[in-house]
N, C-alpha and C positions, 0 to 999 in steps of 0.2 A: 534291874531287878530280874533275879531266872524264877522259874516257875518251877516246882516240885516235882524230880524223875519218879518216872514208875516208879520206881524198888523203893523211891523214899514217902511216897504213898503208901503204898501195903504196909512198910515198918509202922507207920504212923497211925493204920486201922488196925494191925496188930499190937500196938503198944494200948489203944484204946480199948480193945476185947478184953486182954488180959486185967486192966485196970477196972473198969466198971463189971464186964461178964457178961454171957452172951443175952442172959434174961433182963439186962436192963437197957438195952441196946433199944429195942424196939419201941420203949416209954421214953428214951431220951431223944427218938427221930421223933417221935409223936408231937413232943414237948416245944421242940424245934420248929414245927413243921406249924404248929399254931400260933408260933411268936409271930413267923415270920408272916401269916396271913391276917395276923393281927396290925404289925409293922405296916404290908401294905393295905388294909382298911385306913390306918390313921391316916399314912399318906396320900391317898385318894378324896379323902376327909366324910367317906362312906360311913353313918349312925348304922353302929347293930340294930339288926331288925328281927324282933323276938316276932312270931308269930302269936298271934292275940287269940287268945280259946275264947269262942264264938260261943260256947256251950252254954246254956239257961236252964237251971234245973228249975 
């Protein structure tokens, strides 16, 4: 198995740009970027931990 040349990188972040467009780019690493922190929460088997409001009115 080879691994992806330069030149066929850029093709591949430029075939991406022009498909989605530059303003969606930064919601789809976003999107990404919480799977995968999510991904490793489960596999660590770490419970979301909401911080609890203390507050008493």
């Amino acid at each position: 198995m080879h691994f992806p040349l330069p030149w066929q990188i850029v093709l591949i972040l430029l075939v991406v740009l022009i498909i989605f467009g530059a303003s969606k780019l930064p919601e789809f690493g976003r999107g990404l970027g919480e799977g995968i922190r999510n991904f490793k929460k489960a596999l660590s088997g770490e419970e979301d931990k909401k911080p609890e409001n203390k507050e008493q009115a």
